[in-house]
SELO-550471 format. One line per field, with one value per residue (C-alpha): residue number from 0; residue in three letters; x, y, z. Coordinates in Angstrom, 2 decimals, decimal comma, padded with zeros to 5 digits. Each point is the difference from the previous one (the first is absolute). Layout:
seq = (NUM | ...)
type = (ala | ...)
X = (X | ...)
Y = (Y | ...)
Z = (Z | ...)
END
This chain:
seq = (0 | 1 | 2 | 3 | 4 | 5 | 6 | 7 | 8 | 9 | 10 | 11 | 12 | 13 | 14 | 15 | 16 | 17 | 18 | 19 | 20 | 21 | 22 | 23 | 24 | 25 | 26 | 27 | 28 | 29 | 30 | 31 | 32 | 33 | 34 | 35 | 36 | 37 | 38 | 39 | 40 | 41 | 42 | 43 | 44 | 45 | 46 | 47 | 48 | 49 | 50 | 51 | 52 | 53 | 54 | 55 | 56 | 57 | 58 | 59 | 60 | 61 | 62 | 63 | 64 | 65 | 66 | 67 | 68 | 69 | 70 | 71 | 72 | 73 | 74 | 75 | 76 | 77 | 78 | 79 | 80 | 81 | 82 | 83 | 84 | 85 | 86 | 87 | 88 | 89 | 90 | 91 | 92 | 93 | 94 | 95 | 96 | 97 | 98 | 99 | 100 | 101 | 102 | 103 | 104 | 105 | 106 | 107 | 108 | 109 | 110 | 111 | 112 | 113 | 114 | 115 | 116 | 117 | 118 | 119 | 120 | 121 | 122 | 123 | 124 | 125 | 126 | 127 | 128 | 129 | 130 | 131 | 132 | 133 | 134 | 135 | 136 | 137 | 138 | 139 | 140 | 141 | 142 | 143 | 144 | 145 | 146 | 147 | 148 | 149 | 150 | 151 | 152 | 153 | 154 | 155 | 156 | 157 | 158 | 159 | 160 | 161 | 162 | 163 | 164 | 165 | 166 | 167 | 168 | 169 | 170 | 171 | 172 | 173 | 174 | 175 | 176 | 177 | 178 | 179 | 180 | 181 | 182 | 183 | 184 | 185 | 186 | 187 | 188 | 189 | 190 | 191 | 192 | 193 | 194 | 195 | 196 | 197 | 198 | 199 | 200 | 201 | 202 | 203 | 204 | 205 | 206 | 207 | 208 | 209 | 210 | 211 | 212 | 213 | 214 | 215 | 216 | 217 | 218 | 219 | 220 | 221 | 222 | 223 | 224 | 225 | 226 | 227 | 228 | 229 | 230 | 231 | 232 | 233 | 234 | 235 | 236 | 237 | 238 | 239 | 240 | 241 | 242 | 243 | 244 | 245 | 246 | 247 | 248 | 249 | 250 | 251 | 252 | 253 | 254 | 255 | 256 | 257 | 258 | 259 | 260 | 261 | 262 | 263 | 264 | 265 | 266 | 267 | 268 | 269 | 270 | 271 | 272 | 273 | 274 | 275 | 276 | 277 | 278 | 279 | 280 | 281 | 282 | 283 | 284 | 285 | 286 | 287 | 288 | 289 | 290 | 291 | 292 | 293 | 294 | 295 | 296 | 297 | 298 | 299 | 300 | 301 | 302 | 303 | 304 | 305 | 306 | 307 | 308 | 309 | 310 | 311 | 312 | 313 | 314 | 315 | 316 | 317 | 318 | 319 | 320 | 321 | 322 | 323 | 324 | 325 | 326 | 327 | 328 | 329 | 330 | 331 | 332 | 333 | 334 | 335 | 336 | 337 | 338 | 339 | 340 | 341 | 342 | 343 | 344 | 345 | 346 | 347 | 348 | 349 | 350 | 351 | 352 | 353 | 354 | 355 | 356 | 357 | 358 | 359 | 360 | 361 | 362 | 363 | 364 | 365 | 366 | 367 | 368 | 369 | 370 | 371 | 372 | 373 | 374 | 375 | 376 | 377 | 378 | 379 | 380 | 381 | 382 | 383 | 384 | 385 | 386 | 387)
type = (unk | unk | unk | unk | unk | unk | unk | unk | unk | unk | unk | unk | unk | unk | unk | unk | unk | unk | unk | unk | unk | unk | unk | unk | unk | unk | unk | unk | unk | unk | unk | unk | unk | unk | unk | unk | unk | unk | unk | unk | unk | unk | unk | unk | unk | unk | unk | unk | unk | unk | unk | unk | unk | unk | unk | unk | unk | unk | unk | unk | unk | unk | unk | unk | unk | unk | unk | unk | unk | unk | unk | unk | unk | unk | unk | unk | unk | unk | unk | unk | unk | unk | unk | unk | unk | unk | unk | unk | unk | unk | unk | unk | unk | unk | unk | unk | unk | unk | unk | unk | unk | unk | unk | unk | unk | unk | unk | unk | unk | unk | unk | unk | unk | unk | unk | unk | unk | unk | unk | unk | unk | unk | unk | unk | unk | unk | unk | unk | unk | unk | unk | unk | unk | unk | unk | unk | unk | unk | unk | unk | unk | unk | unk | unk | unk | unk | unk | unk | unk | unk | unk | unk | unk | unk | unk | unk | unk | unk | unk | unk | unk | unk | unk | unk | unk | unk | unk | unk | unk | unk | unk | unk | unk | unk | unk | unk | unk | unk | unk | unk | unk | unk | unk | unk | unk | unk | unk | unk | unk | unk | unk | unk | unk | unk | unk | unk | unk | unk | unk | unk | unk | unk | unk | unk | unk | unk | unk | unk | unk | unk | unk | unk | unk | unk | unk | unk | unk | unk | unk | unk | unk | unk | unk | unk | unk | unk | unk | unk | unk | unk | unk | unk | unk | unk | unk | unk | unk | unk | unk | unk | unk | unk | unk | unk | unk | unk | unk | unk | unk | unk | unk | unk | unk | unk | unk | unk | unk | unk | unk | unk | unk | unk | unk | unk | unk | unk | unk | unk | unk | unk | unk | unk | unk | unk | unk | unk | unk | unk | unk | unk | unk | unk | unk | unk | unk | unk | unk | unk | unk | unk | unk | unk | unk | unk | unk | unk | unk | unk | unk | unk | unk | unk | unk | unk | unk | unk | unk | unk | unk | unk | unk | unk | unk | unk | unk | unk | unk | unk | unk | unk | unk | unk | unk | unk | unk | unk | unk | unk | unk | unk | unk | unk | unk | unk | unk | unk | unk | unk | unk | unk | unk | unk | unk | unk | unk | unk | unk | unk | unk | unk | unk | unk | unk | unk | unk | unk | unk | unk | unk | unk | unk | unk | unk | unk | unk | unk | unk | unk | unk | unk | unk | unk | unk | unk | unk | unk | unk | unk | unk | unk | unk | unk | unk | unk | unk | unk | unk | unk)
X = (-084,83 | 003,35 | -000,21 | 002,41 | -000,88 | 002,20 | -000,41 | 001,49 | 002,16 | 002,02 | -001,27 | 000,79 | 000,05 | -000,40 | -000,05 | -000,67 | 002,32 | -002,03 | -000,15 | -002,01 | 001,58 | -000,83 | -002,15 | -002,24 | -001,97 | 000,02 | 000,32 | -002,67 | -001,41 | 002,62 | -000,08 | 000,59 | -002,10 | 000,14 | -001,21 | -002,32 | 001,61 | -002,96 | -002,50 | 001,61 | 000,83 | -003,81 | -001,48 | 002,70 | -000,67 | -003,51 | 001,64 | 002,85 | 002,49 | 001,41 | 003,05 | 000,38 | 000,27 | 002,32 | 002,12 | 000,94 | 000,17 | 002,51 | 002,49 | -001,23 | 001,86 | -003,12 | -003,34 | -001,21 | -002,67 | -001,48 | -000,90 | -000,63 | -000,91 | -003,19 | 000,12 | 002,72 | -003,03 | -002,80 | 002,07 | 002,01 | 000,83 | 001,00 | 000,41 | 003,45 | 000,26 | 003,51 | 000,88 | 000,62 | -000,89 | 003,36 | 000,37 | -002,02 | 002,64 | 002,81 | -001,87 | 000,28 | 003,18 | 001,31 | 001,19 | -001,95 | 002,78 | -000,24 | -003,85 | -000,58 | -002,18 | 000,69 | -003,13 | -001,24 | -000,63 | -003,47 | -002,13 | -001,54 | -003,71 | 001,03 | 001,25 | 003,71 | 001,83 | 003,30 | 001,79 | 001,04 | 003,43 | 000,46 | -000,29 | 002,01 | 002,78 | 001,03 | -000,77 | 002,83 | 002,64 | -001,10 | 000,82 | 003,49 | 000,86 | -000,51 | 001,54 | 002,99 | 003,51 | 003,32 | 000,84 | -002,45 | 001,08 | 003,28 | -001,13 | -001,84 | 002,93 | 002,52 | -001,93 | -000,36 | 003,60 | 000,88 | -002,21 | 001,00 | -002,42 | -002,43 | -003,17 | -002,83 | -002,27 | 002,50 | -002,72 | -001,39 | 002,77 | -000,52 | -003,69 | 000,37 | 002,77 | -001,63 | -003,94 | 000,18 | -001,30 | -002,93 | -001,80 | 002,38 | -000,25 | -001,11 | -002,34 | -002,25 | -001,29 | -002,57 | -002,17 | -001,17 | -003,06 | -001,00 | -002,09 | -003,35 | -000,80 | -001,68 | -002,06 | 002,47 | -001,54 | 001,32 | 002,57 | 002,71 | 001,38 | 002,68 | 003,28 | 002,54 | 003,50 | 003,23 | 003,83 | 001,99 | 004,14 | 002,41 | 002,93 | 003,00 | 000,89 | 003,73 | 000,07 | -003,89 | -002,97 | -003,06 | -003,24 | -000,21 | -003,27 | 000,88 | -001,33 | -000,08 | 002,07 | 002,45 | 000,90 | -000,37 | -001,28 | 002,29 | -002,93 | -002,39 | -002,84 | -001,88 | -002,31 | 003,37 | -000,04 | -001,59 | -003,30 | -001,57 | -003,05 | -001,81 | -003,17 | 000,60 | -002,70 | -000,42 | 000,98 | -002,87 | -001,14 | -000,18 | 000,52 | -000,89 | 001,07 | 000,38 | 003,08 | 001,32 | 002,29 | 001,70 | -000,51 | 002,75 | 002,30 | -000,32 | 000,14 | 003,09 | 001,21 | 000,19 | 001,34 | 003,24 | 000,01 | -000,02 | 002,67 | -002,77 | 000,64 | -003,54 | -003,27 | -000,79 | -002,91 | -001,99 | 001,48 | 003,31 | -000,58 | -001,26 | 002,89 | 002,22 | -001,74 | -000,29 | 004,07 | 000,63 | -002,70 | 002,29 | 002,83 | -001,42 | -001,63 | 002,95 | 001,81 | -002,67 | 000,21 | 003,72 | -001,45 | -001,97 | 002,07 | 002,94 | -002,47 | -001,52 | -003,76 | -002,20 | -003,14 | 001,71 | 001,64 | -003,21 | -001,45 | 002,80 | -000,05 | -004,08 | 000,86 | 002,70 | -002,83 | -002,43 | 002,65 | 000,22 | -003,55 | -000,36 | 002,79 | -002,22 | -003,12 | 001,99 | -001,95 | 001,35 | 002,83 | 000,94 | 001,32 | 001,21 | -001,00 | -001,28 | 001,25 | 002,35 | 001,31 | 003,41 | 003,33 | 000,07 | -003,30 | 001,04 | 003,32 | 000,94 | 001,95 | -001,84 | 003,20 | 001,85 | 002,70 | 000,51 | 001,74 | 000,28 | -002,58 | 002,69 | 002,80 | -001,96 | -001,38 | 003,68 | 001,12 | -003,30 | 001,24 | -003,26 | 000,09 | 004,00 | 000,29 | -002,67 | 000,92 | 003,98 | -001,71 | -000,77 | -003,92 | -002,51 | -001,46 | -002,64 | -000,39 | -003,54 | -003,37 | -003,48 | -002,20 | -003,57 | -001,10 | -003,60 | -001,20 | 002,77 | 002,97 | 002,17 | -001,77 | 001,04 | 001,26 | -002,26 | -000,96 | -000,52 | -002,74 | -001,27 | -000,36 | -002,11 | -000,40 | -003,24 | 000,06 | -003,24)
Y = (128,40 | 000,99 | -000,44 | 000,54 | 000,86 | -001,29 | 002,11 | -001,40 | 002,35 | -002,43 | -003,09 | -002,57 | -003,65 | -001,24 | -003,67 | -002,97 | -002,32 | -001,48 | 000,24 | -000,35 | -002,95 | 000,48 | -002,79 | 001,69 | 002,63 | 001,00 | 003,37 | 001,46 | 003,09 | 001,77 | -001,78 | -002,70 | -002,45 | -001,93 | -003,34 | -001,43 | -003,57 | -001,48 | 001,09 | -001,41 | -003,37 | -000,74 | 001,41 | -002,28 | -002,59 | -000,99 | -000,27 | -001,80 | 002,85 | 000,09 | -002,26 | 001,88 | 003,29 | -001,53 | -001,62 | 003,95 | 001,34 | -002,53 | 000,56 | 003,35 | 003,11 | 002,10 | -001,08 | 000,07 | 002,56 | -001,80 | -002,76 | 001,93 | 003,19 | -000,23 | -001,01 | 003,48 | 001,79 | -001,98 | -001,47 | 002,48 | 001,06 | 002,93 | 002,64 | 002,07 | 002,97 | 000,71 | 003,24 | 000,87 | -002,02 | -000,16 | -002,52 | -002,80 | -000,04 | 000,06 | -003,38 | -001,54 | 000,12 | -000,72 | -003,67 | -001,74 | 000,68 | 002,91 | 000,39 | -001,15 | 002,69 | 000,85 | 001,43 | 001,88 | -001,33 | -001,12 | -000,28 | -003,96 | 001,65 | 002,05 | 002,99 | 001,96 | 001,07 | 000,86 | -002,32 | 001,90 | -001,19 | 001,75 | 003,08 | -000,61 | -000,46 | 002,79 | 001,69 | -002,21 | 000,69 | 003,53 | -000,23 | -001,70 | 002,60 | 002,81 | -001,67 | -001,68 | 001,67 | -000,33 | -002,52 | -002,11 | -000,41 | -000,61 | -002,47 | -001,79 | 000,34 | -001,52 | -003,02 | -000,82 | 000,59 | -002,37 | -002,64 | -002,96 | 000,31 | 002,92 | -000,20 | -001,06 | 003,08 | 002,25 | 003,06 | -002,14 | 000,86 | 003,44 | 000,03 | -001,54 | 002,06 | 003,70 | -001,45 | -002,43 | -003,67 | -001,85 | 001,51 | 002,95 | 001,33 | 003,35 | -001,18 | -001,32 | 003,05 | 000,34 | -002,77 | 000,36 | -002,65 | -001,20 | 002,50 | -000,11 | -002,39 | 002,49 | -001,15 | -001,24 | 001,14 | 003,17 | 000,24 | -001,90 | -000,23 | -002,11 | 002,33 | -000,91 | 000,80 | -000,32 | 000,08 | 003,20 | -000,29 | 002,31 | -000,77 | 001,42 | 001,75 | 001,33 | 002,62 | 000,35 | -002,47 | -000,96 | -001,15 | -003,67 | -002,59 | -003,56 | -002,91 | -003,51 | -002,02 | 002,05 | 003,07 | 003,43 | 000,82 | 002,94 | 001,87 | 002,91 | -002,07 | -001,18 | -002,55 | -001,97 | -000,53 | -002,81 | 000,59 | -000,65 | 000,36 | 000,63 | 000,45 | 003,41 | 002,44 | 003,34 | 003,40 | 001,26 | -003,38 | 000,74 | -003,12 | 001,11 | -002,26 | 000,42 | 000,19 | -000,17 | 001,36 | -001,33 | 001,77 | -002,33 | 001,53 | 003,72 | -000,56 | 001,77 | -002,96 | -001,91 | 001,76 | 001,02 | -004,39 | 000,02 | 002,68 | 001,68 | 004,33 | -000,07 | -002,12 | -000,83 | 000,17 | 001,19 | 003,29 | -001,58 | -002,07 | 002,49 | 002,41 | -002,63 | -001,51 | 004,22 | -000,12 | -003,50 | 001,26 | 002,77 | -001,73 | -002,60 | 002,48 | 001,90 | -003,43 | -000,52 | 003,14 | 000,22 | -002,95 | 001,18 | 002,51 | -002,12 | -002,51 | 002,92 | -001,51 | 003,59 | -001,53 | -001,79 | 002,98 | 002,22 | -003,05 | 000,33 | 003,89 | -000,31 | -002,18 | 002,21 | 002,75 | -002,35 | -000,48 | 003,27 | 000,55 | -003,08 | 001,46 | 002,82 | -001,46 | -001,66 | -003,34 | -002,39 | -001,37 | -000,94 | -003,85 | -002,32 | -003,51 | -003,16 | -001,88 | 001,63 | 002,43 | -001,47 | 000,78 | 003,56 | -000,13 | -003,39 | 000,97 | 002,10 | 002,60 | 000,82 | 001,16 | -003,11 | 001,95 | 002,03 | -001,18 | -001,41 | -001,99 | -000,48 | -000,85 | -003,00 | -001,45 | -000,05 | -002,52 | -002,34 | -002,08 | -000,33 | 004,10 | 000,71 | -000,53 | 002,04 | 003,05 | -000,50 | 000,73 | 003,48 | 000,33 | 000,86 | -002,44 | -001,02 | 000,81 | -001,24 | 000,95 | -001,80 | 002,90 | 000,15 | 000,57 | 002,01 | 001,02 | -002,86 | 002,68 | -000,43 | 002,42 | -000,42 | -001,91 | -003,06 | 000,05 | 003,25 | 001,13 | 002,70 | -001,43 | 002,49 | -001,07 | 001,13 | -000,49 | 000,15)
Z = (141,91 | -001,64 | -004,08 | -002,52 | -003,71 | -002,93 | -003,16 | -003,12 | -001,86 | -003,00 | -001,05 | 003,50 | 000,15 | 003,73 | -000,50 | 001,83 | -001,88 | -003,08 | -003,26 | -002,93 | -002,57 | -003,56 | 000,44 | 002,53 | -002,16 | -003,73 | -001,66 | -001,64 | -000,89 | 001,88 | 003,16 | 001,73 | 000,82 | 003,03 | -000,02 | 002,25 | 000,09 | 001,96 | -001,73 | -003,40 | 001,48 | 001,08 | -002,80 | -002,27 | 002,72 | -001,89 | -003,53 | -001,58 | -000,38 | 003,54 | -000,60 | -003,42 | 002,02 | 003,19 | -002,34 | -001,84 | 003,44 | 000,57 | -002,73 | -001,55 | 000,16 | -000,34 | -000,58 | -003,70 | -000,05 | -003,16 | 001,80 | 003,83 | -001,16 | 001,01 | 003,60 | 000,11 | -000,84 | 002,05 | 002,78 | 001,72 | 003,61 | -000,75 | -003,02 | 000,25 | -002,55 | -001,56 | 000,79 | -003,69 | -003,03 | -001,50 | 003,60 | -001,88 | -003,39 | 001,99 | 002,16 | -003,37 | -000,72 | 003,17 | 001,09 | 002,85 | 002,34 | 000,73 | -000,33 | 003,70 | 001,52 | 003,68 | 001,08 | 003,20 | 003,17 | 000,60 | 003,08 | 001,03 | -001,04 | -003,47 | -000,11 | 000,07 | 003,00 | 001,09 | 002,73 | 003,53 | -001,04 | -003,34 | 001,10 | 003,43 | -002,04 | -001,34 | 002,94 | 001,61 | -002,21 | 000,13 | 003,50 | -000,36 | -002,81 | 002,84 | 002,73 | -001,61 | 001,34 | -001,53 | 003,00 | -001,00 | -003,17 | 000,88 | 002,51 | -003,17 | -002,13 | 002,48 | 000,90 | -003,75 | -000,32 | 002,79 | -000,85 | -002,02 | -002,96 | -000,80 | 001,79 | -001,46 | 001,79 | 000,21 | 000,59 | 003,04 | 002,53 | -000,53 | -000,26 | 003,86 | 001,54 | -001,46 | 000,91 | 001,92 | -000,03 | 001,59 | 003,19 | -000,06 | -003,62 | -001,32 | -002,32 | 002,72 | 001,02 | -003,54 | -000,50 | -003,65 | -000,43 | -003,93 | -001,86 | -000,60 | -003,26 | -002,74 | -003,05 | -002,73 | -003,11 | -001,15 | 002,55 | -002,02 | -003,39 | -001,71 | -000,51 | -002,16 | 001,52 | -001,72 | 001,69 | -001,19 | 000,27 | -000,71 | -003,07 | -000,15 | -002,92 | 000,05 | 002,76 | 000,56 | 000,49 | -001,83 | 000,51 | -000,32 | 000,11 | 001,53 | -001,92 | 001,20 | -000,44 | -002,20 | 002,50 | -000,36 | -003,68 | -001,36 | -001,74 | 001,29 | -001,01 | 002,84 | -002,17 | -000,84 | 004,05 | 002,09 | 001,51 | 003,41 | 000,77 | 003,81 | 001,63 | 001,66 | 001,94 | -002,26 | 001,20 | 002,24 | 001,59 | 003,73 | 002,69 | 003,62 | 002,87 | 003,65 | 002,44 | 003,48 | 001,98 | 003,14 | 002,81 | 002,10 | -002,15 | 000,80 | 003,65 | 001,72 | 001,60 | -002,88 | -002,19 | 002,44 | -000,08 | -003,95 | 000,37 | -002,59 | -000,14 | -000,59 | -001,09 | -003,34 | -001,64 | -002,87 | -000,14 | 000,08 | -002,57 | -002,24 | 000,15 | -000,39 | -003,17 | -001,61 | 000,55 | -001,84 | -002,55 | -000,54 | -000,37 | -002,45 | -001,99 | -000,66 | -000,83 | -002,99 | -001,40 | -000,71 | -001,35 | -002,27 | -001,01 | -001,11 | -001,96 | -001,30 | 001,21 | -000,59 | 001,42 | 002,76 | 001,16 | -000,15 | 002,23 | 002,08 | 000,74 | 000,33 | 003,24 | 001,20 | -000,29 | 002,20 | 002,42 | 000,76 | 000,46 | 002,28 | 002,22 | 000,23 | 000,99 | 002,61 | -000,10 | -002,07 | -002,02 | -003,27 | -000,74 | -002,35 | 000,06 | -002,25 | -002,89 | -002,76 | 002,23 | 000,16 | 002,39 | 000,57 | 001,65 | 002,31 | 001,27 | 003,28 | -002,68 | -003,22 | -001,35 | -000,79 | -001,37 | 003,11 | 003,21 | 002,19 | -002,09 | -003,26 | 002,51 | 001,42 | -003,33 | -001,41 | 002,77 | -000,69 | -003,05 | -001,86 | -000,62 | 000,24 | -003,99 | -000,98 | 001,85 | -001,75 | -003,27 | 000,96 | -000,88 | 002,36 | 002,27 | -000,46 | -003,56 | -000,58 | 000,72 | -000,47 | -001,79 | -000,47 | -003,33 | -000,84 | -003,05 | -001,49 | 001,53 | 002,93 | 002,38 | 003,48 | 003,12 | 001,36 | 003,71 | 001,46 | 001,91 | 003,14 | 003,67 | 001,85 | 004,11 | 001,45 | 003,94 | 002,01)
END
C-alpha cells in the first residue's frame, strides 16, 4: 500500500473546527486542564452543588478555580502542557475573549490525526501556483472587471479554469486518506502566538505588536500585545497516512480528452509544493528581515536548508498548512506585492485602499513564541511519499 509520512517541523495546528471556551478546562500548574464534563455532572449529580455549578457555567467568564479547582485537578480529559511557563501569566491577564483554545483534530476513539484534506490543500494551490499563466490571470482579472460587483470567490474561477473542476480536475489524480490517529499525550502543547505588524516610522518601518481592540501597539514590547493561545503538534511529531493514485488518469487516451500534457501524481505534486515552498519562504524572510525577527529568520533559513535537502532525496516536499499561517501561504501568488497578483487586488475594493498607502501587503504575521520569544512561523512540516 502507498503511505505518506508527515513530519512536523514548526509548531502546526490541523484542526477540526472546535475550540476550547474558557469554561472548558482550568489552568494549573502550567497546563491546561481539560474537563471531563460528564464525569463532573454525575459525580455532582448525587449532591446539591449541581445547579450551583450549571448556574457559573452559565454566566461565568471563567470558572473560579477556588471553588472548581479541584475537579481541574481530579476531573480532567486531558492535561495540555504550556510550552513555556511564562504561557500561564500571560493566561491571567488575558480577557476571556480571546482565551478560546482551538485545539487539534481528534479521531471518534482518542487520539490526534491529520484530515486527508489538510494536507491536500496545499498541495492544490501548489499546483495552481505552477500552472497559472499570465492568460489566466488576465482571464480572472477581466471577468472581475466586467462584472457588476466584486465576486465573492474571486480565486474560484481561476482555481477551475488552471485545474479544472469536478470529474475532470487535476487534483483527482492523488487521493490523500486521514492519517493515522497517534496517542495525544506528549504530542501537543499549548503555544502562545502573537500578531507582528509593521509601523511606519518616517521613511523606514518598525516592528509593531497588534493588540485587541486598540490596533497595532507602537512599542517593541511584545508583552504589551494580545495573546492567543493554540493546541499545536511539537516539532518532531510524525503522522503517517496512506494515499492513492488514479490510474484512469495516466491512461493515454484520457489524458489527450483532459487536454492534460501529462498525468499528475505524487511526483507532481511534490515538485510543485518544493517551488511554492520556495517562493513562500523567501516571502517570510524579507520578512524577517524588515521586522528585524533574529529567531524567525534563523527558522526561516533552517527550512530553506531542508528544502534543499528534500529536493535532493527526491521524495518528498515541503508544505505549509494549518491555523496561523495566514495569506501568503493561501493564495495562488505568495507575493502579494508582486503582479499580476498586486494588479488584481487593487481592482477588488476591500484591498484597493490598503495597497494606496504604500506598505507591504500583508503586513502581519501570526508568530510562535518559545522560550516566551517570537521564534518562528506556525505550520510547516515534511511530506515524504513512499510508493509500494
Amino acid at each position: 500500500m502507498n503511505r505518506y509520512r508527515l513530519t512536523v517541523l514548526t509548531p502546526l495546528l490541523a484542526g477540526d473546527g472546535q475550540k476550547l471556551a474558557p469554561i472548558d478546562y482550568m489552568v494549573w500548574k502550567d497546563q491546561v486542564n481539560v474537563l471531563d464534563q460528564r464525569r463532573i455532572f454525575q459525580l455532582l449529580a448525587k449532591g446539591p452543588r449541581l445547579d450551583t455549578y450549571l448556574n457559573q457555567i452559565r454566566k461565568a467568564d471563567k470558572l473560579d478555580f477556588a471553588s472548581w479547582g479541584g475537579y481541574a485537578q481530579n476531573y480532567a480529559s486531558r492535561r495540555i502542557p504550556f510550552e513555556h511557563p511564562s504561557s500561564a501569566q500571560y493566561y491571567a491577564r488575558t480577557a476571556p475573549e480571546h482565551l478560546f483554545i482551538p485545539t487539534f483534530a481528534t479521531a471518534a476513539k482518542g487520539g490526534l490525526y491529520v484530515p486527508g484534506s489538510a494536507l491536500k490543500g496545499p498541495l492544490r494551490n501548489a499546483l495552481l501556483i505552477e500552472k497559472a499563466t499570465a492568460g489566466h490571470w488576465s482571464q480572472l482579472s477581466a471577468k472581475i472587471q466586467a462584472s457588476e460587483r466584486p465576486p465573492r470567490q474571486p480565486g474560484a474561477a481561476l482555481e477551475a479554469s488552471v485545474l479544472g473542476s469536478g470529474g475532470s480536475a487535476r487534483t483527482r489524480a492523488l487521493l490523500l486518506a486521514d492519517s493515522d490517529s497517534i496517542a495525544a499525550g506528549g504530542s501537543t502543547r499549548i503555544y502562545l502566538l502573537r500578531t507582528s505588524t509593521l509601523i511606519p516610522r518616517g521613511s523606514r518601518l518598525e516592528l509593531g505588536w497588534k493588540m485587541s481592540p486598540r490596533g497595532a501597539v507602537e512599542s517593541r514590547r511584545p508583552s504589551d500585545s494580545t495573546p492567543f493561545f493554540a493546541e499545536m503538534a511539537i516539532p518532531g511529531t510524525v503522522f503517517e497516512g496512506g494515499f492513492q493514485q488514479s490510474a484512469g488518469l495516466s491512461n493515454a487516451k484520457m489524458l489527450e480528452a483532459l487536454r492534460w500534457k501529462e498525468a499528475s501524481g505524487w511526483r507532481q505534486f511534490a515538485a510543485a509544493a518544493n517551488t511554492a515552498a520556495e517562493l513562500l519562504l523567501g516571502v517570510q524572510q524579507r520578512y524577517a528581515e524588515s521586522t528585524g525577527l533574529a529567531l524567525v529568520g534563523r527558522s526561516v533559513g533552517l527550512l530553506q536548508e531542508r528544502l534543499k535537502l528534500i529536493r535532493e532525496h527526491g521524495m518528498g516536499c515541503l508544505i505549509c498548512f494549518g491555523w496561523g499561517t495566514g495569506l501568503p501561504a493561501k493564495t495562488a501568488s505568495p507575493d502579494a506585492m508582486a503582479d499580476p497578483l498586486k494588479q488584481l487586488l487593487r481592482s477588488l475594493p476591500v484591498y484597493s485602499s490598503v495597497l494606496r498607502s504604500g506598505l507591504p501587503f500583508p503586513k502581519t504575521r501570526r508568530i510562535v513564541f518559545m522560550n516566551d520569544q517570537p521564534a518562528t512561523l506556525p505550520g510547516w512540516a515534511q511530506l515524504d511519499f513512499h510508493q509500494d
